[in-house]
C-alpha angles and dihedrals in degrees: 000000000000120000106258096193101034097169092066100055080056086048104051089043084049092052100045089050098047079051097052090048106040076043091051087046091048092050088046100054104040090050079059105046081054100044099240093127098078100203093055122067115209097218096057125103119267087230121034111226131000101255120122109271107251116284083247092070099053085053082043095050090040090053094044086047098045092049088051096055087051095050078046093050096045088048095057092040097056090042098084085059110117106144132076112240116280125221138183106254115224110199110185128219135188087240092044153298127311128200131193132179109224099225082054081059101049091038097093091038099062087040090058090044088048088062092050106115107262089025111115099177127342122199118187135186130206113200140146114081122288092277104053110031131185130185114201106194117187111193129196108216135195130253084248111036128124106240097186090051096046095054083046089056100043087044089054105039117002103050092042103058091045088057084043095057088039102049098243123152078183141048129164112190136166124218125209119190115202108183106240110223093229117090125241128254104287118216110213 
């Protein structure tokens, strides 16, 4: 299946190596501090004399620093994407070629999700090839709503019958509730 949120695999690998490391230097330098790492004295001093550094290692500390703010910068550009990439569907026919844009698909889906009672407004994305297809829905739900009820409700009609006009025997989707700040319809 294709990853439908692929800047958090890169977050959470990013996470678990920034821990190893900043683990690995604090282990260093408290075995140090201690004395438990025999070739290093901890009295010593961290450089030894007072000379400049060689004009190398300034080039050297401006390239290290320039490749991490691009990585930075990399890192903060790929965090707003959500959806799964989205691709024009071609479906041929003996009497000719059909194309279809995925969001037109998904259009009256959403729009039937967003009448299920809780549901304030529903968007959904169908992305991946034709192959291998993925639908990513994002719902915004009520205070109120049932959540349970309303995935029951998307798993036994709606999705169905959107395999069903696609010509899907398989759909994996994903399904992300958000609660909406306006309260729900109140029967009295």
């Amino acid at each position: 299946m294709t990853d439908l949120n692929r800047p958090a695999r890169l977050n959470r690998t990013l996470l678990v190596l920034t821990g190893i490391v900043l683990l690995a230097a604090g282990g260093f330098a408290v075995g140090t501090h201690f004395g438990r790492i025999p070739p290093l004295d901890p009295g010593a001093t961290l450089v030894p004399g007072t000379a400049a550094p060689p004009g190398w290692v300034w080039y050297a500390v401006a390239a290290v620093a320039l490749v991490a703010g691009l990585l930075a910068l990399r890192w903060l550009v790929a965090q707003p994407v959500r959806k799964p990439k989205s691709h024009t569907w071609r479906f041929d026919q003996e009497t000719g070629e059909t194309t279809l844009a995925a969001s037109t698909a998904v259009e009256p889906f959403a729009a039937e999700v967003a009448t299920y009672p809780g549901v304030h407004a529903a968007h959904a994305t169908l992305g991946g090839s034709q192959d291998a297809p993925v639908l990513a829905v994002v719902l915004s739900a009520e205070q109120d709503g049932d959540l349970a009820t309303i995935r029951e409700r998307i798993t036994t009609e709606g999705l169905p019958r959107l395999r069903q006009a696609l010509d899907l025997g398989e759909l994996p989707t994903t399904i992300e509730f958000r609660f909406s700040t306006k309260a729900g319809s109140r029967v009295q």
